[in-house]
C-alpha positions in Angstrom: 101.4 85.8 133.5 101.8 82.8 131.0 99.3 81.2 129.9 100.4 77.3 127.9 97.8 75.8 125.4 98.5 72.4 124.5 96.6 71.7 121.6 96.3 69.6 117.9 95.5 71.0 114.8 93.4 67.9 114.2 90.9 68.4 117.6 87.7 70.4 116.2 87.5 71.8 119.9 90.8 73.2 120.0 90.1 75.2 116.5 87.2 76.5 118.8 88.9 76.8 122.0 91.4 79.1 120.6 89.1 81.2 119.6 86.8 81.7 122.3 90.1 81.8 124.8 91.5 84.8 122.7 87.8 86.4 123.1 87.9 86.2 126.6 91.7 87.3 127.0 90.5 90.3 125.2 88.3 91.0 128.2 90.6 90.6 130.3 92.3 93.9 132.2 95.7 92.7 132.5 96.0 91.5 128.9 98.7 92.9 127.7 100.8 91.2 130.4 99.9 87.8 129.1 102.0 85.6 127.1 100.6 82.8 125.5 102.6 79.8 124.5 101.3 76.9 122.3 102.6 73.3 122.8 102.0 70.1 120.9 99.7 67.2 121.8 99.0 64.7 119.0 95.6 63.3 119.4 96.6 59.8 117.2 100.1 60.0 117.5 100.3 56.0 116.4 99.3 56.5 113.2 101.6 56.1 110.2 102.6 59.5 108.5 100.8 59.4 105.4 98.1 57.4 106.6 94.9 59.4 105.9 91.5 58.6 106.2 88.3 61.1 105.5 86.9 62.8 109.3 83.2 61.1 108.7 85.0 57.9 107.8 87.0 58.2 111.0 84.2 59.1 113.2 81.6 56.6 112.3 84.1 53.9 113.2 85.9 55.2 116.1 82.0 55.5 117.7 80.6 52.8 116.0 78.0 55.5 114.5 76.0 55.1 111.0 77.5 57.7 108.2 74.8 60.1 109.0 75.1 60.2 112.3 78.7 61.2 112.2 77.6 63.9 109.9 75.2 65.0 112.5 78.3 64.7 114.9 80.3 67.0 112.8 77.2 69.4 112.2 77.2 69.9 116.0 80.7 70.6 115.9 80.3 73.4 113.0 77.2 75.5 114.5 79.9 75.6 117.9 82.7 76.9 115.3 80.1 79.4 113.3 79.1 80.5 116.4 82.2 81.7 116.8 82.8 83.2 113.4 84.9 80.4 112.6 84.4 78.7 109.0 84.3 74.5 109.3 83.2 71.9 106.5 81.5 69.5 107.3 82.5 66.8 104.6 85.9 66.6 102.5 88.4 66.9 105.4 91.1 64.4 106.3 92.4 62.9 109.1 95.7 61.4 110.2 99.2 62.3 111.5 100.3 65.6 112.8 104.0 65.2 113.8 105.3 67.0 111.0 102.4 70.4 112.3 103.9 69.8 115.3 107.3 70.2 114.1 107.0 73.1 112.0 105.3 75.1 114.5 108.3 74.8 116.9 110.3 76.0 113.9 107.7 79.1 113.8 108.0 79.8 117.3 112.2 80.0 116.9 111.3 82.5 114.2 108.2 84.3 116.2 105.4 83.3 113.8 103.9 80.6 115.6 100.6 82.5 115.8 101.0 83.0 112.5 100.8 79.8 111.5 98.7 78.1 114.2 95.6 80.1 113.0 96.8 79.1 109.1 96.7 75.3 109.8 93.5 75.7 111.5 92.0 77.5 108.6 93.6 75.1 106.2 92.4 71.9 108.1 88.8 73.1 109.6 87.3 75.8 107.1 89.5 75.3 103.7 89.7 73.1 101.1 93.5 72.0 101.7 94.9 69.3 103.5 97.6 69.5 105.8 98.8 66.5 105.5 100.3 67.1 102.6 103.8 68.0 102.4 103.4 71.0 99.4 100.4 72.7 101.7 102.6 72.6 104.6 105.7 74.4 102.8 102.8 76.5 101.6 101.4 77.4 104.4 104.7 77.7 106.5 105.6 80.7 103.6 102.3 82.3 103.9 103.2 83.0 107.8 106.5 84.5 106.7 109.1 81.6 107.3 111.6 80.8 104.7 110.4 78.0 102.8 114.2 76.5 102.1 114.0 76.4 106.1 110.5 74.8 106.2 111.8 72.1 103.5 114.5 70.8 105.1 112.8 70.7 108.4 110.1 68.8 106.6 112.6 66.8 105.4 115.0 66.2 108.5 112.0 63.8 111.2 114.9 64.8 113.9 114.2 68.2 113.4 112.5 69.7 116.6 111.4 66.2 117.3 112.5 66.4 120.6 110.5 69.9 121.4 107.0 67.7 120.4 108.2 65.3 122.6 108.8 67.3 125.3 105.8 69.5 125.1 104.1 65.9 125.4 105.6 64.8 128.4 105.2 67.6 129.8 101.3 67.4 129.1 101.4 64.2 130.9 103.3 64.7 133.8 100.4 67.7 134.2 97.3 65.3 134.0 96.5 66.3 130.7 94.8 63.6 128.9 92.5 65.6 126.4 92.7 69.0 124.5 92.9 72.0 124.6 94.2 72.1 127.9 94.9 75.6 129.3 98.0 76.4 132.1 98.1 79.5 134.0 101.6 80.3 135.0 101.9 76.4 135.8 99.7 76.6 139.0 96.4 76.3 137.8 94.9 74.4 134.7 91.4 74.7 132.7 90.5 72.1 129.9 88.1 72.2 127.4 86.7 74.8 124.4 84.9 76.6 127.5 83.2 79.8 126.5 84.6 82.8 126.0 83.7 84.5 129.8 84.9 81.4 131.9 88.6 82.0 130.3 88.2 85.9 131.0 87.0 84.8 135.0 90.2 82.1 134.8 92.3 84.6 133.9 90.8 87.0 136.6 91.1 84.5 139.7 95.0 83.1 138.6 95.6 86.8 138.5 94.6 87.3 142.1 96.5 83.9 143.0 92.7 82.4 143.9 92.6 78.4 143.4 90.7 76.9 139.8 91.3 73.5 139.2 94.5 72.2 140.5 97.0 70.7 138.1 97.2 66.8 137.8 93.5 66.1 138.2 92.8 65.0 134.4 90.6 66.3 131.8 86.7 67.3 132.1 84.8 65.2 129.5 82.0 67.2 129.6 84.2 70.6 128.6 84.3 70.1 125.0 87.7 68.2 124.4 89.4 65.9 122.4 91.4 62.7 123.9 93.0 59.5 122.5 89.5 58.1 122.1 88.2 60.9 120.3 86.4 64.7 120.7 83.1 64.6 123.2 80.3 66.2 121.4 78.0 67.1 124.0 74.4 66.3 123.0 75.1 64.6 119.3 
């Protein structure tokens, strides 16, 4: 079985989703006959690279909410990621483009170190103090998940360079009805969206095994599940 996860290093409920989705593949019998692919979705794709704002910055305006609100928003967010063992500041992030993640982790997946440095640019973004939307933390960070970093700098340097693999991962996404993230696909039959808990991936995983119907491809995104769309990330009860 295959399981696709298109996701952005930017979405909160990805960072989460990841993590409770590997917790319930681990409960799952026939794990070791999964593979699991991730694909690029970029939640503010129109924004100019190098264009950074700070996340509380970003989410009072995008909801029209008071600073401390939006700090309540992303306190909400963080108990959800420490339930999960998952480290995530609250104040001091960044926000902004994530082509160039996007293209460096189709680089790591030529080289087989995309997990590698999926779960590096989540730590980086969500629970450390370094920005990855900075050019040196990237080269950085590519190394530290064992790619060559003259490789990583001129792919870095080159915006042709696996452009066309974002792109298609992202059309891909929308010919499927995706219009949020994460957004799980089971062997391309059957699709689940949202940072759902652990034991409703493990019971996906169960019923696509058995060919039994979940929610069909092509009928959109659950707002309610914990994802993040063009408009922003639902934070249920903030």
């Amino acid at each position: 079985m295959r399981v696709e996860i298109w996701s952005d290093i930017a979405c909160p409920w990805c960072y989460i989703g990841k993590a409770r989705f590997e917790k319930g593949l681990a409960a799952f019998a026939h794990r070791d006959d999964v593979e699991v692919v991730h694909r690029s979705f970029e939640l503010d794709p129109g924004r100019a690279k190098g264009d950074t704002v700070p996340v509380l910055e970003m989410l009072a305006k995008k909801y029209g909410r008071t600073p401390d609100e939006a700090r309540a928003m992303e306190a909400h967010v963080a108990s959800n990621a420490h339930s999960e063992g998952l480290g995530y500041r609250t104040e001091g992030r960044d926000h902004g483009n994530t082509f160039d993640i996007h293209r460096l982790l189709h680089l790591a997946k030529a080289r087989g170190r995309q997990g590698e440095l999926l779960d590096l640019a989540y730590r980086a973004n969500f629970a450390e103090e370094r920005s990855v939307f900075d050019t040196d933390t990237l080269v950085a960070l590519g190394v530290e998940a064992g790619l060559d970093e003259t490789e990583v700098r001129a792919v870095l340097a080159d915006e042709t360079a696996y452009a066309d693999d974002v792109r298609q991962d992202e059309r891909e996404a929308a010919e499927l009805g995706a219009d949020g993230v994460p957004f799980f696909v089971l062997d391309r039959r059957y699709g689940v969206s949202g940072g759902r808990p652990a034991e409703v991936f493990t019971q996906a995983l169960e019923q696509a095994w058995r060919g039994r119907v979940l929610q069909p491809l092509g009928t959109g995104t659950d707002v309610d599940a914990e994802t993040c769309g063009p408009d922003g990330c639902e934070v249920p009860g903030a």
